[in-house]
C-alpha positions, -999 to +999 in steps of 0.1 A: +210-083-317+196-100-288+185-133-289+145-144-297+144-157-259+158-126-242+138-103-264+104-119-255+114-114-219+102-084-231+064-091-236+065-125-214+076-106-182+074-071-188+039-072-166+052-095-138+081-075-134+064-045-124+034-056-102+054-057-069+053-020-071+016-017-075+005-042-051+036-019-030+051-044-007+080-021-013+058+010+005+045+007+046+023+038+041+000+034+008-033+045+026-037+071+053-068+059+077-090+081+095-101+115+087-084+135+115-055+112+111-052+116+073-057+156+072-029+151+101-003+133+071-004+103+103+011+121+127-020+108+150+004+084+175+003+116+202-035+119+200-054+087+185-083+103+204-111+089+182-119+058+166-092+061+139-068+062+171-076+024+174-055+018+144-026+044+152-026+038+193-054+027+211-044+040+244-056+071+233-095+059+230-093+067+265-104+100+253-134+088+243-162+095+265-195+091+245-199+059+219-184+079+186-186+061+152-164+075+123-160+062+088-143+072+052-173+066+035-155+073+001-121+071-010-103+076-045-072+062-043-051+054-076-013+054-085+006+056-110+042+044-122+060+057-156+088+036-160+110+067-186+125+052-224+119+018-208+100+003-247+119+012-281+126+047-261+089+054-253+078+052-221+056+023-201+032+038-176+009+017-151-020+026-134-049+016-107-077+040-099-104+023-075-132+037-054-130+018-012-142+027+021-115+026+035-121+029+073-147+020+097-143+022+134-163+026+168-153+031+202-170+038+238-166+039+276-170+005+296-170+003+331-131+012+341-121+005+304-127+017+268-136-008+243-136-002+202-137-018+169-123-009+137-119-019+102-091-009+078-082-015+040-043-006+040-033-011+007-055-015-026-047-022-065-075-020-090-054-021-124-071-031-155-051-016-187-042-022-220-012-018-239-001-017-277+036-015-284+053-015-319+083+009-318+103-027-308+132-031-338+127-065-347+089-065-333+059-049-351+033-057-328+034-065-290-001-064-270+000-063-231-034-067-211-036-070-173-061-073-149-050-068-114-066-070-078-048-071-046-068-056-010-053-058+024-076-053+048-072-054+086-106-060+114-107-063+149-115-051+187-091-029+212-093-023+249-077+004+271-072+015+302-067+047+322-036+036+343-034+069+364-041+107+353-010+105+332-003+073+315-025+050+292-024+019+281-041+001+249-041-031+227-061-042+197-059-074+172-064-071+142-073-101+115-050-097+086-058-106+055-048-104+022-061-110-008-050-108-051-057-121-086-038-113-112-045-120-149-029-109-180-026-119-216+005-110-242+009-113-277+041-110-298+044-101-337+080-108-350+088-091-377+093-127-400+053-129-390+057-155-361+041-149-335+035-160-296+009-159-274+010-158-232-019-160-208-007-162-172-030-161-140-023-164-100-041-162-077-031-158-039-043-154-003-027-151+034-041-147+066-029-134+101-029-114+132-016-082+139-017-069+178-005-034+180+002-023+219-004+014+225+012+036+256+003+075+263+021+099+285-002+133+292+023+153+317+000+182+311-027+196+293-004+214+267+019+183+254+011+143+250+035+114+242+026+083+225+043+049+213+028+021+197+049-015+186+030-035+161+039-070+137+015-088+111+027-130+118+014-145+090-005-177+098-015-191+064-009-182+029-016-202-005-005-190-042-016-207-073-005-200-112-008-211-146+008-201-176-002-213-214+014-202-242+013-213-281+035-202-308+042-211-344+082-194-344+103-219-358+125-242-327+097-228-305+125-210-288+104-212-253+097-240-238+063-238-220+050-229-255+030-255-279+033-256-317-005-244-334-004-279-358+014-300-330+003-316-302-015-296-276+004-284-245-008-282-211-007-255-190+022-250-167+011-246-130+022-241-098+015-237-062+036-224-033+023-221+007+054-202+020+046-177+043+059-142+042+078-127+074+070-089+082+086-066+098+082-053+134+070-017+133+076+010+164+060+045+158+066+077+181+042+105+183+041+140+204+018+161+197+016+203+211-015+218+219-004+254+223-040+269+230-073+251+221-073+264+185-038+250+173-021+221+175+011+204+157+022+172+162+048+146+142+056+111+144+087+092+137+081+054+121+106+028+122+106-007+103+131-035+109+148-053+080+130-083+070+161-111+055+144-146+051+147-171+020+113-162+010+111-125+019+130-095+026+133-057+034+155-032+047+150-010+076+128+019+073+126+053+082+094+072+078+085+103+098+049+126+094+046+162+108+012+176+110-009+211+121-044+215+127-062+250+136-101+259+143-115+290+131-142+288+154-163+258+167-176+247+135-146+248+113-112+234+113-085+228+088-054+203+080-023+197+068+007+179+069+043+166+054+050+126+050+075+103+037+067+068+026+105+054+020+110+022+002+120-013+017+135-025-010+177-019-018+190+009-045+194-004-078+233-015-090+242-019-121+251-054-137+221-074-119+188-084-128+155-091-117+157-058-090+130-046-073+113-012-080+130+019-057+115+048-053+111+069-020+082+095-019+072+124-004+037+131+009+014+158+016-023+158+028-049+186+037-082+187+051-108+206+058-138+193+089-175+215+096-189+205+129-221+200+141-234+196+178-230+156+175-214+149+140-187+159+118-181+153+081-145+160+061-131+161+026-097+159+025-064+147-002-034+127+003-008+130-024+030+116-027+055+113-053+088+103-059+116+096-085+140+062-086+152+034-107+133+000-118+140-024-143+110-033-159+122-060-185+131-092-164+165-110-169+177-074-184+204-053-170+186-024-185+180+006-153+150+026-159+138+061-142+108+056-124+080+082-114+053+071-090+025+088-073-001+081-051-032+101-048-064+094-025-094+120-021-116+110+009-151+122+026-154+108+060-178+113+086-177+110+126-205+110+150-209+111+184-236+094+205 
């Protein structure tokens, strides 16, 4: 039988474990932006022809004649991870469901250039969840609760110009920043009645730039190309934790723990200002106008590995094929194929400590009614994926993992 120590792993660790995959470090394409763009599964680098364009390429605001505002002015997003057999042979699920805007942008003519502004929240976690485990040998009771926040959120102008009647060029900065809080509380029953008690809390916050350089090549009316090159440098970043713990098992087999009748114990804390390194991002786009009802375009996504003492990731592949036709000139539909691979290396047996793996496939679908100076779409973003986690730190143990990702948007655009 394992050891008291290893075995509390179990409830000590079991939530820190698993949050990289919610916050998903581990995933470059959590959130879709932009309504065209998102009915479009991102395959927008080609055409980036309204405000949303500022965040895929914003040489293609050139476009843009009038002032044109679009937002997402709801989104659903939520996920969910079921990590099979991983407790007593019953399985551990996670989940975040939260309600964002999760795009604002603006973008007009201006003198020989085109100016535009945009906001974007990339990535969000709103987990709050209880658990209540006892089909642990050895363990009647074992209580999980977490609360868990984490937004990353991106703001800032872009500029483009018309080079000649072909080529186009754009740049915008974006202010990076990053924000989470994570709280969660764990209680342990042994089956002799002891019992131990965890409360562990961080907090943490980083702040950069990311410039993202656009180029468009229009050889004709029927076919655009489009390449963008983009890289968050972080310029600060902070974290801050404390863990207490009490416990009346005999020893007090963990250190950071204090006895209930002995003298009190103070919290353990920590602090760390080390700044993550990400990866430099180069995305692809053509897009096919075969007559003015129908289009199709794709886009091919490539990140570079990311090896540092403090963080890492391997290279990644992503690629997003898209179709949009108009009934007539109120109506138009979308849809489209995506992957969002993972960053982080396949599982092997006979380590530890391994971060989540799971590559997932997307789809999306939209639907847009037109007016003379507006527009308003629904649309829904879904991907999903099986891979391997280990959800119990310092455990050998390989789980299967299912995760999905689900957003359901209305977004409105309107011209000026």
């Amino acid at each position: 039988m394992a050891s008291f120590k290893t075995r509390c792993a179990i409830a000590v660790l079991l939530a820190i474990a698993t949050t990289s995959l919610l916050a998903d470090a581990l995933h470059y394409n959590n959130i879709l932006i932009g309504d065209r763009a998102s009915g479009l599964a991102g395959a927008y680098t080609a055409i980036s022809d309204d405000s949303s364009g500022l965040f895929y390429n914003p040489a293609g605001i050139v476009f843009t004649e009038d002032l044109q505002l679009s937002a997402s002015a709801n989104a659903i997003h939520s996920t969910s991870s079921t990590y099979k057999g991983a407790l007593g042979g019953e399985d551990f699920e996670r989940e975040s469901s939260t309600i964002v805007p999760n795009f604002f942008g603006l973008s007009k003519k201006l003198g020989n250039g085109y100016i535009g502004f945009s906001y974007a929240v990339t990535d969000f976690v709103l987990e709050d969840q209880d658990s209540e485990i006892t089909t642990i040998p050895g363990f009647p009771l074992i209580i999980i609760n977490i609360n868990n926040t984490e937004k990353v959120t991106k703001l800032g102008p872009s500029y483009a110009l018309k080079l000649n009647e072909q080529w186009n060029l754009g740049i915008t900065l974006y202010l990076h920043n990053r924000e989470r809080e994570l709280i969660q509380n764990q209680f342990i029953r042994l089956s002799n009645n002891t019992f131990e008690s965890t409360n562990f809390y961080s907090t943490s916050s980083e702040t950069g730039i990311e410039p993202v350089i656009g180029l468009m090549w229009t050889p004709d009316d029927s076919i655009s190309f489009g390449l963008s090159v983009r890289q968050t440098k972080i310029l600060s970043s902070s974290t801050d934790v404390q863990l207490t713990c009490i416990s009346d098992v005999p020893g007090n087999p963990s250190p950071q723990c204090a006895q209930p009748s002995g003298t009190p114990l103070n919290p353990t804390l920590g602090s760390n200002d080390e700044k993550r390194e990400l990866p430099l991002n180069t995305r692809f786009g053509v897009a096919y106008f075969p007559n003015p009802q129908l289009l199709f375009s794709a886009d091919l996504s490539y990140d570079e590995a990311v090896d540092t003492s403090f963080s890492s990731a391997e290279e990644v592949l992503n690629i997003a094929i898209g179709t949009e036709y108009y009934f007539n000139a109120e109506w138009a539909i979308r849809g489209g194929y995506y992957t969002n691979n993972s960053n982080a290396p396949e599982i092997k047996p006979g380590q530890v400590n391994q971060s989540d793996h799971v590559d997932l496939d997307g789809f999306s679908i939209s639907i847009t009614r037109f007016s003379k100076t507006s527009s308003i779409t629904i649309g829904y973003t879904a991907s999903s994926g099986d891979g391997k986690a280990q959800v119990i730190a310092g455990v050998p143990d390989i789980q299967d993992l299912e995760h999905t990702v689900e957003t359901l948007y209305l977004s409105t655009s309107y011209n000026f």
